[in-house]
C-alpha positions in Angstrom: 122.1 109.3 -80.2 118.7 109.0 -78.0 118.2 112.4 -78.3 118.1 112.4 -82.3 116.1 108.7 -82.4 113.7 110.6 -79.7 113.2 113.7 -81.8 113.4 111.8 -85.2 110.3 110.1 -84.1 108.6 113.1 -83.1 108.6 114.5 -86.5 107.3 111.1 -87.5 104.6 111.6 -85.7 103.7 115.4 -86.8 104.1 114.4 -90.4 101.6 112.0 -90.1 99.2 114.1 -89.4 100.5 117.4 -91.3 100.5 117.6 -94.9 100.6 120.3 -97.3 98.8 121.6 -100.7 98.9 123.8 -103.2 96.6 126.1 -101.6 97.5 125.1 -97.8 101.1 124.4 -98.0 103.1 123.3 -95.0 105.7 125.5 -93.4 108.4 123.5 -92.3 111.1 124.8 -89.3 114.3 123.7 -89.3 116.1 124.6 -86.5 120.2 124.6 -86.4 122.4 125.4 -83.1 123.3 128.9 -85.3 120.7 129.7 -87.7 117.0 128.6 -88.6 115.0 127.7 -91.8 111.7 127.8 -93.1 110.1 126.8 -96.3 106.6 126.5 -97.2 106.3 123.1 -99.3 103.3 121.2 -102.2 103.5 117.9 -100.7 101.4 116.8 -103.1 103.5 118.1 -106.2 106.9 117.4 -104.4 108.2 121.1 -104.3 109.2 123.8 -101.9 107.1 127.2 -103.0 109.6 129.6 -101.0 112.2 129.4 -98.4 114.1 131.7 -96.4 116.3 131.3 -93.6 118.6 132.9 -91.0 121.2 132.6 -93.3 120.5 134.6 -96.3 122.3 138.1 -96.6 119.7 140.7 -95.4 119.3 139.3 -91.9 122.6 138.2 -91.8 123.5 141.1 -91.5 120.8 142.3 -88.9 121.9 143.0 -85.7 120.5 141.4 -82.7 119.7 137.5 -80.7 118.8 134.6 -83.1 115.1 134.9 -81.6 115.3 138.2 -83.0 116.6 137.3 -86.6 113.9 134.3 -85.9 110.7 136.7 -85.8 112.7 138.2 -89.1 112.2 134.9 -91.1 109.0 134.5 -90.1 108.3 137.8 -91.7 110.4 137.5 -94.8 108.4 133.7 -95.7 105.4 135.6 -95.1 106.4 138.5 -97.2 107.2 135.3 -100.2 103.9 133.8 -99.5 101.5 136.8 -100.0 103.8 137.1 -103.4 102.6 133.6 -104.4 99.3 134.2 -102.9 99.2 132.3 -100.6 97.1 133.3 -97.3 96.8 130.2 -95.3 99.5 127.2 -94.0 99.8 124.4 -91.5 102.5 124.4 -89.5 105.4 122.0 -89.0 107.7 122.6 -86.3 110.1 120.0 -87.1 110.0 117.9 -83.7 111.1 121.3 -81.8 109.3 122.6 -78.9 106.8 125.3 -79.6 108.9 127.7 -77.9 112.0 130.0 -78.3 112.9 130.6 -81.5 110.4 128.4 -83.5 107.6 130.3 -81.8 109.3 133.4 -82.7 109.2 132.4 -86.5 105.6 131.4 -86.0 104.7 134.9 -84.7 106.9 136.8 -87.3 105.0 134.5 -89.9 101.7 135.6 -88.5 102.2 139.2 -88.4 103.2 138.7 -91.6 99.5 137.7 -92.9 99.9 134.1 -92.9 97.2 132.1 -91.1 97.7 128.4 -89.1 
């Protein structure tokens, strides 16, 4: 239980200080133990823009480590967010650790096109 309360107010902490726009949105990381989630989110309107996620059906079924099909997601919300137009983001990583598979996404995101 100290290690959720610890990591609960971690992300506290970043959302203080991270909030997104229509033009700047935020891309959130949710990491699970199997998969991981992204979506790029209009805090001010109270929407999520695009999504993707570990889960979906075209890197499902990509072979390969979940840092792998991490760098994957990465690419596939950049791929949505050019779509929308959108070029630039701030970065939420959820109270992870910059490092594994969130820093995987981050660099899939990047090559992508998106900047944070």
């Amino acid at each position: 239980m100290e290690k959720i309360s610890k990591k609960q107010k971690i992300r506290y902490r970043i959302r203080k200080k991270i909030s997104g726009e229509t033009q700047k949105p935020r891309l959130s990381v949710f990491r699970s133990n199997s998969d991981i989630y992204a979506q790029l989110i209009d805090d001010g309107a109270g929407k999520t823009l695009a999504s993707a996620s570990s889960a979906d059906k075209d890197i499902k079924a990509q072979k390969g480590t979940k840092t792998e099909k991490s760098k994957l997601v990465g690419s596939a919300i950049a791929r949505k967010a050019t779509e929308l137009g959108i070029k630039e983001c701030r970065f939420d990583r959820g109270g992870n650790l910059y490092h594994g598979r969130v820093k995987a996404l981050a660099d899939g995101a990047r090559e992508g096109g998106l900047e944070f």
